[in-house]
C-alpha angles and dihedrals in degrees: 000000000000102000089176122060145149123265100207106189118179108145080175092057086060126080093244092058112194081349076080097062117143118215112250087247095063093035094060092040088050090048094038119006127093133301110248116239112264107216114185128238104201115135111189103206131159093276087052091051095051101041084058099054092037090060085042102253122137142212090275082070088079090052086075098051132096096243089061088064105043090053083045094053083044087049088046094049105037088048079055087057093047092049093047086045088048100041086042089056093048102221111069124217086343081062092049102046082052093057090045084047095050092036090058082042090053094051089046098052083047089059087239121153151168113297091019089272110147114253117203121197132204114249083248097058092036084054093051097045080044093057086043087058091046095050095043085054087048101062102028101037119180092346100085093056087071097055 
């Protein structure tokens, strides 16, 4: 994207002449305020699809849209989240299959299940999901509290 650009202001090349004039506010936010966001409006549907391939383009044609940026920009900063989750919890993707594995632990020993229906165990089997947990806090510790 251009950061840099030309601010070309003539109100007497124009028709209106001084009727033209800009307000000092809007002439130094033009010269020196931010850039609005540009936010693409590409939707990529089946006509589009198929106007494309009809005139011989291929896929590598969106690589060259606005919309491709941005979602690569979203990729880029949400792969920076998931490094700083992951470096914060200490143990990388082993942390984080902890924290899913305590997490389905955790809805067991709740009695939740799929399709909201109640689940009772059997003080055997709520003994044994109870040591799991244990364990899993055990080894993990704090950490999994963060993912």
């Amino acid at each position: 994207m251009d950061e840099l650009g030309f601010v070309i202001y003539a109100p007497l090349l124009s028709v209106a002449g001084l009727r033209n004039l800009c307000k000092p506010h809007d002439l130094k936010t033009m010269l020196v305020g931010r850039m609005p966001r540009a936010v693409s409006k590409l939707k990529v549907d089946r006509p589009f699809i198929l106007r494309h391939l009809n005139r011989g383009y291929g896929p590598e044609v969106l690589d060259k849209t606005l919309q491709h940026f941005q979602l690569g920009r979203q990729c880029a900063q949400l792969e920076k989240e998931i490094a700083g989750l992951t470096e914060a919890c200490g143990g990388g993707a082993e942390a984080v299959a902890a924290a899913e594995r305590k997490s389905a632990l955790m809805s067991k020993l709740k009695g939740e299940a799929i399709g909201g229906m109640a689940i009772k165990l059997d003080p055997k089997t709520r003994k044994k999901i109870q040591k799991e947990l244990d364990e899993i806090e055990r080894v993990h510790g704090a950490k999994l509290d963060g993912v």
